[in-house]
C-alpha positions as MATLAB code, in Angstrom:
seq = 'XXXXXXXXXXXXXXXXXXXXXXXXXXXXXXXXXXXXXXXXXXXXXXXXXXXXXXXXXXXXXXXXXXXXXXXXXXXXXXXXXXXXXXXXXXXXXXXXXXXXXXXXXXXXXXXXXXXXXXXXXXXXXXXXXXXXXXXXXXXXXXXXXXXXXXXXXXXXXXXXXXXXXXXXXXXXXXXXXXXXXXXXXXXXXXXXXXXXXXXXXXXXXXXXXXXXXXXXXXXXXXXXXXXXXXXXXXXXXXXXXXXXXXXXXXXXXXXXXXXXXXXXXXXXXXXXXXXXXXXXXXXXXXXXXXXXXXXXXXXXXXXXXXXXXXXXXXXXXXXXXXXXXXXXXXXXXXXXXXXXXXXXXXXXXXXXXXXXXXXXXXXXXXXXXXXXXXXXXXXXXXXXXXXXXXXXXXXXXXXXXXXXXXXXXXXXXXXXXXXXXXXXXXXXXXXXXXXXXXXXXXXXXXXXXXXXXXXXXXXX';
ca = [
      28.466   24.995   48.753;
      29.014   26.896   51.561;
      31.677   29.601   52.108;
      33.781   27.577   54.571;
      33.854   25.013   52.032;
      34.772   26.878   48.922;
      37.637   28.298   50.775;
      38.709   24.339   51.886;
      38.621   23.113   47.852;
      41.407   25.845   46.893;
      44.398   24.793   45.068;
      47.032   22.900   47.015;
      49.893   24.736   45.669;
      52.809   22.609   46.944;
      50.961   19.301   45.485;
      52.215   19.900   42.154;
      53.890   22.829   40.107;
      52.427   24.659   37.526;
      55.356   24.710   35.252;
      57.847   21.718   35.638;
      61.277   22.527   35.529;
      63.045   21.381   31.845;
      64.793   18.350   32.238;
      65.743   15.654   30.297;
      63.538   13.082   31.690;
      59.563   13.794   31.374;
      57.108   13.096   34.640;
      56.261    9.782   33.757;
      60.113    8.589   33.037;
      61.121    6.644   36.194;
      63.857    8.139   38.025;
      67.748    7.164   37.298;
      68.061    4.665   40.923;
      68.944    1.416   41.672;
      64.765    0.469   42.513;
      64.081   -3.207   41.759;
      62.186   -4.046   38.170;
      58.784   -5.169   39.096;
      57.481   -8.458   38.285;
      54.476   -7.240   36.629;
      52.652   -4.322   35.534;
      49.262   -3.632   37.250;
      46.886   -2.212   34.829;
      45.532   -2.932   30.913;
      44.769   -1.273   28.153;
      41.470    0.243   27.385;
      40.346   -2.888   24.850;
      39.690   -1.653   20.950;
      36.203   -2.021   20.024;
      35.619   -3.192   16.983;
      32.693   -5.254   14.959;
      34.872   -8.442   15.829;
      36.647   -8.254   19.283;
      39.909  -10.200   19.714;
      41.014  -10.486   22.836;
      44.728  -11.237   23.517;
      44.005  -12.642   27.221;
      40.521  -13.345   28.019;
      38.181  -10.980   30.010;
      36.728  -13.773   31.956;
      38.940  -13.387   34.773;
      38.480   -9.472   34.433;
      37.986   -7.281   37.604;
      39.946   -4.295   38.664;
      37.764   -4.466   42.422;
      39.134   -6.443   45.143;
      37.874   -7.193   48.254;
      36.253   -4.178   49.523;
      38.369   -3.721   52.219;
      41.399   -3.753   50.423;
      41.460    0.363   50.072;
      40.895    0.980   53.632;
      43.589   -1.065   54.208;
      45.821    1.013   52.201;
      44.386    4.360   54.384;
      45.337    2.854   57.338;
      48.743    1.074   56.394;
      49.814    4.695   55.133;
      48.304    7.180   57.337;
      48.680    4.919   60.738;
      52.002    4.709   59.836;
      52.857    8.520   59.947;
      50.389    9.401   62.601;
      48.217   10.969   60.282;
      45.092   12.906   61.811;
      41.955   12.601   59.492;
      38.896   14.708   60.508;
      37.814   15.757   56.984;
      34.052   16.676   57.076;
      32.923   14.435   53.694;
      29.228   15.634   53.647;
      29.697   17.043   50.054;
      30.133   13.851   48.943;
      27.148   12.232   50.911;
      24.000   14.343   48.989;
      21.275   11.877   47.585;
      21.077   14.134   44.469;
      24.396   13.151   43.452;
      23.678    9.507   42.908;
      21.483    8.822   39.938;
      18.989    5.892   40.222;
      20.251    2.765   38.514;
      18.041    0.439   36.384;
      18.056   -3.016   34.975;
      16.146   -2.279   31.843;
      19.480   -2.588   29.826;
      19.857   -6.122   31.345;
      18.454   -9.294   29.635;
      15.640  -10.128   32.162;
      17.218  -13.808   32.689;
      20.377  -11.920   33.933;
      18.407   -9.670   36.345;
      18.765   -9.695   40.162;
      16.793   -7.498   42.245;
      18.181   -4.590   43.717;
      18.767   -4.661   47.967;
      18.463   -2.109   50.437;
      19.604   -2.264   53.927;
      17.634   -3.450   56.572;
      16.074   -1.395   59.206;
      18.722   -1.413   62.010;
      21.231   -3.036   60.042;
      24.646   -2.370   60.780;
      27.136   -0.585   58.545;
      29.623   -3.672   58.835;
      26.738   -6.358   58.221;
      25.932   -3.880   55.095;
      29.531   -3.773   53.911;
      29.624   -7.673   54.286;
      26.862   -7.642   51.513;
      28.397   -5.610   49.308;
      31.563   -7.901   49.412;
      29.485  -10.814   48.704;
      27.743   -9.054   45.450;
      31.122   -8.026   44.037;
      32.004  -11.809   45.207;
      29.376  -13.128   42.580;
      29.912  -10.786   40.248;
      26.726   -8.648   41.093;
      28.207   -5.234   39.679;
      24.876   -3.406   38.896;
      23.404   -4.614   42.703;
      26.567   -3.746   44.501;
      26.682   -0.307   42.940;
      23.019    0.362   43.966;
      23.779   -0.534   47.592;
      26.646    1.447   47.699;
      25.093    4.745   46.527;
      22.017    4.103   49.392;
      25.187    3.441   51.835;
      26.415    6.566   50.814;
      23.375    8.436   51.464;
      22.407    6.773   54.634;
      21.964    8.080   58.092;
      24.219    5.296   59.483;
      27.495    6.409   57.408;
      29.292    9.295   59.688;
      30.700   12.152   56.975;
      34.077   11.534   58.767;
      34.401    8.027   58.131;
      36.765    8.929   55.237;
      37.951    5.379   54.662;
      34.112    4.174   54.225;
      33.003    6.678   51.909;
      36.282    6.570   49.785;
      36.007    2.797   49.511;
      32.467    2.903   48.778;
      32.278    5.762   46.358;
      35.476    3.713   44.125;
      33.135    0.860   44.274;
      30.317    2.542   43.266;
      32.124    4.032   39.973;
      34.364    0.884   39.318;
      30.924   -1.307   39.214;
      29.401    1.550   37.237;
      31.746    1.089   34.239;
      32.229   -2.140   34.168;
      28.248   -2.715   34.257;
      28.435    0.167   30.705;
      27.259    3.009   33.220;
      30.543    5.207   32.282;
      28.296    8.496   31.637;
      26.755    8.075   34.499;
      29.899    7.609   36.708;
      31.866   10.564   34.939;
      28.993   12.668   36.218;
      28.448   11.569   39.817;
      33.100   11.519   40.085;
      32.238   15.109   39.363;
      31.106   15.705   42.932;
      35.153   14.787   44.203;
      35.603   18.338   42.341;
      39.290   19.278   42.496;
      41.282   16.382   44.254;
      44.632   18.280   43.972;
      42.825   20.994   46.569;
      44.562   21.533   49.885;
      41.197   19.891   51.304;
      42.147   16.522   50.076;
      46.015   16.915   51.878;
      47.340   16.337   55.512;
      50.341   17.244   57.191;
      52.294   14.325   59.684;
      52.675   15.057   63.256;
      56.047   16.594   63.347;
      56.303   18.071   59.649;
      56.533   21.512   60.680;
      56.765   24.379   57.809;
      60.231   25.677   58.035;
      63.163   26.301   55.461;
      62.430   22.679   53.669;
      59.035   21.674   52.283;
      56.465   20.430   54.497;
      55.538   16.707   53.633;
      51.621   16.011   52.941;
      49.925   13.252   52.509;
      46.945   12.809   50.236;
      44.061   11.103   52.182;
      42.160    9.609   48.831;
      43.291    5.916   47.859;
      45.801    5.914   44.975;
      43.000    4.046   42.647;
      40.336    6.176   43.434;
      42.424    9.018   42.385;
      43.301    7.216   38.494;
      39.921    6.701   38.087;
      38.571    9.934   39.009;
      41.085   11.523   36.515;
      39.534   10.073   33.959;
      35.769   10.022   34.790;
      35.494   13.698   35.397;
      37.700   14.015   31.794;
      34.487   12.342   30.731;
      32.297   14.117   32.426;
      33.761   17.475   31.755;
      34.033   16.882   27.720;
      37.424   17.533   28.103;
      39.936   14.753   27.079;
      43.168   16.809   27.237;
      42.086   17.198   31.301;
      42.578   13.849   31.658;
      45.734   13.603   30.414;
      46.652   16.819   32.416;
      45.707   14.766   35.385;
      47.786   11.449   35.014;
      51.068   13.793   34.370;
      49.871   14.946   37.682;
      49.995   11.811   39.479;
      52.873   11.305   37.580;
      54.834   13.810   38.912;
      53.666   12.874   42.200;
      55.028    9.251   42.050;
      58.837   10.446   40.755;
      58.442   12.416   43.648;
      57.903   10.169   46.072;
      60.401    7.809   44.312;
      62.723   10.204   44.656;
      62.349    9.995   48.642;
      65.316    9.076   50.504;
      65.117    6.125   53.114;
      62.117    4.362   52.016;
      61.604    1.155   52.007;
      62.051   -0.457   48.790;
      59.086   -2.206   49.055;
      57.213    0.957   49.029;
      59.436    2.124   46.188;
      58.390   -0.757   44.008;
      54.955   -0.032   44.535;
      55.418    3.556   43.323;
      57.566    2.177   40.691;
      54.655   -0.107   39.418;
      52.031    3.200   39.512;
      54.371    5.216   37.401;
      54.628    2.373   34.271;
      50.383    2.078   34.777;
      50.059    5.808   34.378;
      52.689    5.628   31.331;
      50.125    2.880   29.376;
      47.093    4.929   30.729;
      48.668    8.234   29.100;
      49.096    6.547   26.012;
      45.656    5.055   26.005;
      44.289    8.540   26.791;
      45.892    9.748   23.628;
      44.665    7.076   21.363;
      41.087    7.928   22.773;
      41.701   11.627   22.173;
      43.139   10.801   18.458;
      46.654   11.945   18.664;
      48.039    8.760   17.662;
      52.094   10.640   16.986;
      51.635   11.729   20.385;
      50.665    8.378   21.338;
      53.837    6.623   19.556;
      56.153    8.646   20.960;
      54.810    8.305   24.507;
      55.888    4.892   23.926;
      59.134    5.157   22.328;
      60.314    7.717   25.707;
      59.255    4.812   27.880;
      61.555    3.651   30.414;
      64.392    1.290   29.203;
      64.570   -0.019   32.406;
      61.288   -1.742   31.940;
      62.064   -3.219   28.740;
      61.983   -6.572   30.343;
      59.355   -6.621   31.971;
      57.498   -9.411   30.165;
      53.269   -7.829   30.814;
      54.889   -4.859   29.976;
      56.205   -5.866   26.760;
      53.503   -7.284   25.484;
      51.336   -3.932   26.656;
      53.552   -2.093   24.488;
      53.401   -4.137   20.965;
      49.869   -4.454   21.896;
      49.303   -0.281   21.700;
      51.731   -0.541   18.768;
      49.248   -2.742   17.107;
      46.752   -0.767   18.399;
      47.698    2.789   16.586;
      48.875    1.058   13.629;
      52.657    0.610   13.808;
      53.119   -3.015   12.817;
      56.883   -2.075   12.296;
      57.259   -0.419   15.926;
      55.570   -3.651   17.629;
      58.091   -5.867   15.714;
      60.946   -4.219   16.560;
      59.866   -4.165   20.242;
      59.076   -7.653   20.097;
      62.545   -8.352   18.568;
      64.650   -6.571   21.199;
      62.374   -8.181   23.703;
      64.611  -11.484   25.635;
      63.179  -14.582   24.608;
      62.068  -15.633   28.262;
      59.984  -12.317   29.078;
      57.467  -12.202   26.238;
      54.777  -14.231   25.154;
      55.848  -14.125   21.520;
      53.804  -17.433   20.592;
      50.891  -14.687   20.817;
      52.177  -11.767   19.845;
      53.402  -12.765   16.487;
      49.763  -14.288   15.270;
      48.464  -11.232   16.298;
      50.946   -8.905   14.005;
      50.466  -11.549   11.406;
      46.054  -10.921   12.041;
      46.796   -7.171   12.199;
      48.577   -7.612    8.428;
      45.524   -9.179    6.907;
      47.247  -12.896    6.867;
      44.543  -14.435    8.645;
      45.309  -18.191    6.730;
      49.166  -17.951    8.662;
      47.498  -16.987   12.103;
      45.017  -19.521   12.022;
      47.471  -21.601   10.759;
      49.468  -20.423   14.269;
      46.883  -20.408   16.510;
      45.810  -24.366   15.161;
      49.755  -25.181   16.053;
      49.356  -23.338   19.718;
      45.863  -25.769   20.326;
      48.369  -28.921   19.369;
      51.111  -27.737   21.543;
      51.774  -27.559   25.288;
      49.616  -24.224   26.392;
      48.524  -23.580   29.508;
      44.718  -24.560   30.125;
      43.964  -21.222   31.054;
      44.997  -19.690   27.818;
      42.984  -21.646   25.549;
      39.952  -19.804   25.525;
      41.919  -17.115   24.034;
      43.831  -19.304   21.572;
      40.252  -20.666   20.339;
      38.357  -17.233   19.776;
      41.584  -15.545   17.661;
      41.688  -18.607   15.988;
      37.592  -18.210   15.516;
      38.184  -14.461   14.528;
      40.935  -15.655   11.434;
      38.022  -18.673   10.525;
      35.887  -16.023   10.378;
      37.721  -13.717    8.190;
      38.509  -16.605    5.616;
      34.948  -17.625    5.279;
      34.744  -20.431    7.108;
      32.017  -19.399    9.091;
      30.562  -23.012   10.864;
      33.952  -23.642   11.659;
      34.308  -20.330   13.521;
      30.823  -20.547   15.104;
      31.136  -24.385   15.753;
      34.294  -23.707   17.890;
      32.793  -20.151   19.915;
      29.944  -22.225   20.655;
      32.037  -25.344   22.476;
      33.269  -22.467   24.437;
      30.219  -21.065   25.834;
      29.060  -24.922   26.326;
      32.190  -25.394   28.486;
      30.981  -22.416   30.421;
      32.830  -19.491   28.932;
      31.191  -16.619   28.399;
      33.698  -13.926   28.609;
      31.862  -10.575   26.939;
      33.921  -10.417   23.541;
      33.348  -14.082   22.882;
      29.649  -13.390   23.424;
      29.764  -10.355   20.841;
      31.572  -12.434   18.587;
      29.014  -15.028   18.308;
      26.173  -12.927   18.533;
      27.862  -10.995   15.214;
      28.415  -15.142   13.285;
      24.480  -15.722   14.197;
      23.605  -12.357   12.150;
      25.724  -13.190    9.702;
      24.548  -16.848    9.312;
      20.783  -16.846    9.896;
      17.577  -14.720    9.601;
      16.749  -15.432   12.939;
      19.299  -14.364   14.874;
      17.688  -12.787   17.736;
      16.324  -16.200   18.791;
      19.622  -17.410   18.310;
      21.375  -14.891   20.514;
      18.430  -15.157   23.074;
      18.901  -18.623   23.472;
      23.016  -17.795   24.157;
      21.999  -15.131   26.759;
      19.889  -17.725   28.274;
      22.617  -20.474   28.350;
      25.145  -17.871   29.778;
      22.701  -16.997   32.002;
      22.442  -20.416   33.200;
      26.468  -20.884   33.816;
      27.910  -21.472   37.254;
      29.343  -17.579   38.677;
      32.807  -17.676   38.161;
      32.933  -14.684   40.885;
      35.282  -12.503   38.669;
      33.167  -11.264   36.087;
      30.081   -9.248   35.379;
      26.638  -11.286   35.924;
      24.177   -8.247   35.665;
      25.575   -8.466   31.767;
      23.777   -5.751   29.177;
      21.585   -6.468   26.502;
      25.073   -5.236   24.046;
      26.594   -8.108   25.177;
      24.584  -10.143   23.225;
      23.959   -7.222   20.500;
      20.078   -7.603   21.358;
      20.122   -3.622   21.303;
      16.936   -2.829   18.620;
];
């Protein structure tokens, strides 16, 4: 890197402080205002891995990417609106060495789709309209190889900030959801320090003078969670990652804090603040400090305690670390009309070994009135408790009418893959023939088609 450069990655020292001041509120507690509750949280929980997944909603309408132009949307919406100048020089993050080639042989070959390139003399919007239509079909593994020969391509100018930034958080967002996560916490590694003073600009009019200049980060907002924990990943270093949502916690109770804006834009860094609080506690179940982890959660915000995704979030990482008591009482002091408690309380009953009073529960939710999109759900917990009783055709008999009326969300998949092991000696023609019929399914357009060989469990 050259010298000019080093000197433009040094620490940004008004972006955040090195010691916080002691208060009685931590950075992630949302600050004591009148800001409207949200009506939903806007991220999930990492999902436990286990030898027999159980979803509580189903990953079949999974995707955290949007349309691809959604982020430089954001860029402009934000910096247009303060006049912000952006002539960052984003070569560093253009090098073909920094993009590792991609390949299909994890991929069952019936769920392979060959790999594009842009045409000679194609356009960069004609290319970005292709990359839309991948992530449209569900094409993660393709989309991410187009993106990283966009990103190395003559016809992408290093100071089109909003196109690289958009195409690099595609490129890593397709990455792990296609089970490429080592290979995106290296290549996120290349963003190097985002709280430099390179990433930062000053508005037109903020002048340095007695008060504290106002600057404006020039990376999207999900570019910047993600990167915090792909370069934890690719640095070894868990406790980083945490390190790094605080930061961007104390960011957003900053901004919060901002007088005159629009509530609108408050709500939105409301709804950031209670993501980074689950993604803080996730981080610390990963790391294995699950006391740290509980009381994360019990310092969460009050305020939030109706919020009904919430809620659920929260018994859910209660479950999750162990603290059956914990989720019960939060389910409890939960009001009636904000939580799902229909499928919470099979799932605490599941998580205390009384699998013949959830199934029991989950039969009476198939009677009742349920929404049609929940039922997938409702039929692979109530699998999961079959399955754990020993009634193993019944289990398999009802994960298989699922995948014949065309769901074939990736824990459903793993759980029948796991039934045909445990049920025949020829399983792997068993589980070939499901990869083939899920290969076969109409695209839903929200999930992963370029689907890995562990999906299946056909890993030798």
């Amino acid at each position: 890197m050259s010298t000019s450069q080093s000197a433009a990655h040094r620490r940004n020292v008004s972006s955040r402080s090195s010691r916080p001041r002691s208060s009685t509120k931590g950075p992630l507690d949302m600050p004591d205002d009148d800001i409207a509750q949200p009506d939903a949280a806007v991220s999930s929980p990492s999902p436990l891995r286990s030898e027999i997944r159980s979803p509580v909603t189903s990953d079949a309408g999974f995707s955290p990417l949007e349309d691809l132009d959604s982020l430089r949307v954001e860029l402009d919406n934000i910096l247009a609106a303060r006049n912000l100048p952006i002539t960052k020089d984003l070569s560093f993050l253009l090098r073909p060495e920094l993009y590792h080639p991609l390949s299909q042989l994890d991929v069952p070959p019936m769920f392979r789709t060959p790999f594009q390139s842009p045409a000679i003399g194609e356009t960069l919007p004609t290319t970005l309209s292709r990359i839309n239509a991948l992530l449209a079909q569900g094409h993660f593994l393709v989309a991410a190889h187009l993106c990283g020969l966009l990103l190395t391509s003559s016809i992408l100018a290093p100071t089109d900030t909003k196109t690289i930034f958009t195409l690099l958080y595609t490129r890593l967002s397709c990455l792990q959801l296609t089970g490429n996560t080592v290979l995106a916490a290296q290549e996120s590694k290349a963003l190097e320090d985002l709280n430099s003073a390179f990433y930062y600009v000053q508005a037109e009019g903020d002048t340095p003078g007695e008060g504290s200049p106002r600057s404006y980060h020039i990376v999207p907002w999900p570019l910047r969670v993600l990167a915090v924990r792909l370069q934890s990943i690719g640095f070894g270093d868990s406790r980083r990652g945490i390190a790094g949502l605080y930061e961007l916690g104390l960011e957003a109770r900053r901004e919060l804090l901002q007088p005159g804006f629009d509530p609108a834009i408050k709500k939105i860094w409301q709804d950031r603040l209670e993501d980074l609080n689950i993604r803080v506690v996730n981080a610390l179940i990963e790391l294995g400090d699950l006391e740290a982890a509980r009381r994360t959660l019990e310092s969460m915000s009050r305020k939030s305690s109706n919020d009904s995704i919430l809620t659920s979030r929260r018994v859910l990482l209660y479950l999750r670390i162990g603290d059956v008591a914990a989720a019960k009482r939060v389910l409890e002091e939960a009001q009636p009309d904000t939580v799902r408690a229909e499928f919470l309380n099979p799932l605490i009953q599941m998580t205390e070994g009384r699998y013949d009073e959830a199934a029991a529960t989950w039969k009476s939710l198939l009677e009742g009135t349920f929404s049609k999109s929940s039922e997938p759900v409702i039929k692979q917990n109530l699998a999961v408790c079959l399955l754990y009783t020993g009634r193993l055709s019944e289990s398999r008999s009802l994960l298989e009418s699922l995948i014949s009326a065309n769901q074939s969300f990736q824990s459903l998949t793993f759980n029948l893959a796991t039934i045909y092991e445990l049920c025949s000696d020829r399983s792997r023609n068993l589980k070939l023939r499901l990869a083939d019929a899920v290969a076969k399914q109409p695209c839903a357009g929200d999930m992963n088609l370029d689907r890995s060989n562990a999906d299946f469990k056909l890993v030798d």
